[in-house]
BAVEX-211015 format. One record per residue (C-alpha): residue in one letter; y, x, z. Coordinates in steps of 0.2 Angstrom, whole numbers, plus 5000, padded with zeros to 4 digits. Layout:
<sites>
aYXZ ...
</sites>
This chain:
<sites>
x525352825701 x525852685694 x525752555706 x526752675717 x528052665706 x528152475703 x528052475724 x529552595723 x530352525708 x530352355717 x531052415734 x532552485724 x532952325716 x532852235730 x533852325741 x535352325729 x535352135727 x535252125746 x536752075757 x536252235767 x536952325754 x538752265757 x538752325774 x538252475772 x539852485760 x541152425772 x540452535784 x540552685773 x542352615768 x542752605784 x542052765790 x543152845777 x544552775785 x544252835800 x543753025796 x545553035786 x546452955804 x545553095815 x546153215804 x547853175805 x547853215823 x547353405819 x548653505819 x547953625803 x546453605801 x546153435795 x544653475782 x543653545795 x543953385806 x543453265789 x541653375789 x541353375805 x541453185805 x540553195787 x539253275795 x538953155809 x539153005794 x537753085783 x536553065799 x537052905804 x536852825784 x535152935786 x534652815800 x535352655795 x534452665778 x532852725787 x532852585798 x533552445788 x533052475772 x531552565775 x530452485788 x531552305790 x531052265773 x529552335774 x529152195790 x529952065780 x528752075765 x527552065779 x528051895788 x528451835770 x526451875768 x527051985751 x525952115757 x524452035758 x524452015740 x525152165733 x523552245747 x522252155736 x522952225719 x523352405723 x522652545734 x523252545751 x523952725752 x524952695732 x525952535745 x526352645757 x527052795745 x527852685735 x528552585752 x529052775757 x529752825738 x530952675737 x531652705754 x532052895748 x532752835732 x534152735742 x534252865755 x534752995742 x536052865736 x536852835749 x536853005753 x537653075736 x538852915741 x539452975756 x539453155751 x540553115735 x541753015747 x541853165761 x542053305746 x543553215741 x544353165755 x544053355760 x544953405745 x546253285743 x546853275762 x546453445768 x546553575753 x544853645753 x543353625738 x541853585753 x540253625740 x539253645757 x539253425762 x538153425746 x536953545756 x537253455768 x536553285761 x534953375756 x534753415772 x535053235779 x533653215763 x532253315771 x532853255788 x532653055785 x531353055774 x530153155788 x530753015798 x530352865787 x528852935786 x528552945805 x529052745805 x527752715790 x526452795802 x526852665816 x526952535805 x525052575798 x524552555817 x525252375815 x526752415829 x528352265829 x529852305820 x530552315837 x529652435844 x529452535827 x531352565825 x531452615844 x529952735841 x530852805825 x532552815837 x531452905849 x530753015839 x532453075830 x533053115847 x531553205855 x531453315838 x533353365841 x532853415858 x531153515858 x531953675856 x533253685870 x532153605882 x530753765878 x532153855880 x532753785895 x531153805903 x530754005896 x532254015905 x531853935921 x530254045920 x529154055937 x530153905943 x529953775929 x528453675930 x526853735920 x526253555917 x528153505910 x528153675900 x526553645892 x526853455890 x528553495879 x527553625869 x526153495864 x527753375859 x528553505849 x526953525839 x526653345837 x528153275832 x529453325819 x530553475825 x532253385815 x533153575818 x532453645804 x533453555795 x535153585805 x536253715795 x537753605800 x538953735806 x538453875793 x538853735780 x540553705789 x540953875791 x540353935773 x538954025777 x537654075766 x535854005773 x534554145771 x533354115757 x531654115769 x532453975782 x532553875765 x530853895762 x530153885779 x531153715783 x530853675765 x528753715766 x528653635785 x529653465778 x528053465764 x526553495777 x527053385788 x527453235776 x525953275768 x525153255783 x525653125791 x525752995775 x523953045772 x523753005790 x524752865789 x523752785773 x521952815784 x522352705798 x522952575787 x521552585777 x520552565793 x521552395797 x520652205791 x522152145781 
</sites>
């Protein structure tokens, strides 16, 4: 436990003293700018114009911080052969959950950040107490962190940052996608293709399906989210993170480092 913790202590630290940090700022600030303009050119219903681009903010903070501060730092320790020491000192699988609990740490700032920021501008610009962005940025929490993990897993396989972040882009838009291409072939029924219907079936088991965690336009709309699609997205979020760091933590154990 606690080499994770220095792992994701570290992580943290670093990432607030690096010049990454700054743009991610301006783009906030600038982000903010942008969701008050598009509002303005609503005719009455500028609050709901300011969360609907909150919305789209929370995911793309989500990806940025995934990407960027998750698995780019994670390769630079690499080339900077960090990793090779700190592999000799702790466990394998402690590096990669504290690697993955750092990156969740700055995830959940930025997205209590960004929540704050869209709350008030919500507030101040369009009347309306939005309580439901911050259930919103929980969501964006279970989201991006599933897919941090799915990056940690291609990085234990010893992939190029390259090719890791365009995996992890992949793999955010296939698992927005799953469902209405199963729906789209239930529908086509005898004329869809059995080999494509079953392909998109083994895809939807394997990788993450990222609608569980969509409760976007109740939260806009003010509608309550039953109790057992909490659970379930909640429950489905831990198994499969579970499962695929434990995954994750074999094949790098697996690798001659």
């Amino acid at each position: 436990m606690r080499p994770m913790i220095y792992i994701a202590r570290s992580m943290l630290k670093e990432s607030l003293r690096s010049r990454i940090i700054w743009g991610m700022l301006l783009f906030l600030a600038l982000f903010f700018v942008f969701s008050v303009y598009i509002s303005f050119l609503s005719l009455d219903t500028p609050a709901r114009f300011i969360l609907n681009a909150g919305m789209v903010g929370l995911s793309l903070v989500g990806l940025a911080v995934t990407i960027l501060f998750g698995l780019y730092a994670m390769y630079e320790e690499k080339n900077r052969y960090e990793r090779y020491v700190l592999l000799n000192r702790i466990p394998r699988g402690a590096y990669l959950m504290g690697k993955f609990a750092g990156t969740v740490l700055i995830q959940a700032l930025f997205s209590m950040v960004t929540a704050i920021g869209i709350f008030g501008l919500t507030w101040y610009f369009g009347n309306t107490i939005a309580y439901g962005i911050f259930g919103a940025a929980y969501w964006t929490m279970l989201e991006f962190s599933l897919l941090m993990a799915v990056g940690i897993f291609f990085y234990s396989m010893e992939t190029g940052f390259p090719l890791n972040a365009m995996l992890v882009i992949g793999t955010y838009i296939v698992g927005h996608s799953t469902r209405e291409a199963m729906l789209s072939f239930i529908g086509l029924g005898k004329l869809g293709s059995e080999l494509h219907y079953y392909l998109v079936k083994a895809l939807c088991i394997i990788l993450p399906d990222f609608d569980f965690f969509n409760f976007r336009l109740a939260l806009i709309h003010h509608e309550p989210i039953p109790v057992e699609k909490i659970l379930i997205s909640t429950g489905y979020w831990a198994f499969y993170l579970a499962g695929i760091l434990i995954l994750s933590s074999v094949f790098l154990k697996q690798k001659d480092i």
